[in-house]
C-alpha positions, 0 to 999 in steps of 0.5 A: 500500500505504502509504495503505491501511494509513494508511486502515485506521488512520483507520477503526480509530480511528474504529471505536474511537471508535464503541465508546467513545461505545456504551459511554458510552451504555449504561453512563454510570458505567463511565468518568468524563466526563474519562477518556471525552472524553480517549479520544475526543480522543487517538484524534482527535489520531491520526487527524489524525496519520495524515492528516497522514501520508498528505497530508504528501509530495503537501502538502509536496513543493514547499514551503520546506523549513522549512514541510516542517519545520514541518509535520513537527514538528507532526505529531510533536508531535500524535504525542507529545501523543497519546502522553502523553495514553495514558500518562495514561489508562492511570495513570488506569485502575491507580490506579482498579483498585487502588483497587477491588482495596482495597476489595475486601481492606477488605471481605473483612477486615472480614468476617473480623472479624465472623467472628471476633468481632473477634479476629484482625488482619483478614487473615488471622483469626489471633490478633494477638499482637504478634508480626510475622511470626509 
């Protein structure tokens, strides 16, 4: 049972993979060449993980046991690296989505200007009277 769900793992990280690279192939600009090769690097370093897992107790069980712990410790560290790498992708795609969304509100404010003839503060198209809040 353990080593289908550690194969099922392995094929859905290969699976993402394959959607990453199709969608790289069919539109270039949608992620930047950093963002698209960390997310086929992370999801690589989880496989490994996993196939570490899966061989690990056939791989290690008459070894020392600081190889054992060496071993392990390095499929943890892979682990915690892919894991970091995930954090930073996704603070990567909130910064480029605030990004978008203020540049959206730029534009829609300096439409509101044109619309108003310059009067209003940008926003909302109210009178800019000085008085905050109001």
């Amino acid at each position: 049972m353990r080593v289908a769900v550690l194969m099922l793992g392995v094929l859905l990280l290969l699976l993402l993979q394959a959607v990453e690279l199709w969608r790289r192939l069919r539109d270039p600009g949608a992620l930047t060449a950093g963002q698209f090769w960390r997310r086929i690097i992370t999801a690589a370093v989880l496989q490994v993980v996993l196939l570490m897992w899966l061989v690990g107790d056939a791989l290690m069980r008459h070894q020392p046991p600081l190889t054992q712990m060496a071993y392990w410790t390095a499929a943890l560290l892979f682990g915690i690296a892919a894991a970091f790498s995930a954090l930073r992708e996704m603070g990567e795609v909130s910064r480029r989505a605030n990004r978008q969304r203020a540049e959206l509100f730029r534009g829609v404010g300096s439409e509101v200007q044109e619309e108003t003839g310059g009067r209003g503060d940008g926003a909302t198209g109210r009178p800019n009277d000085g008085v905050s809040g109001a």
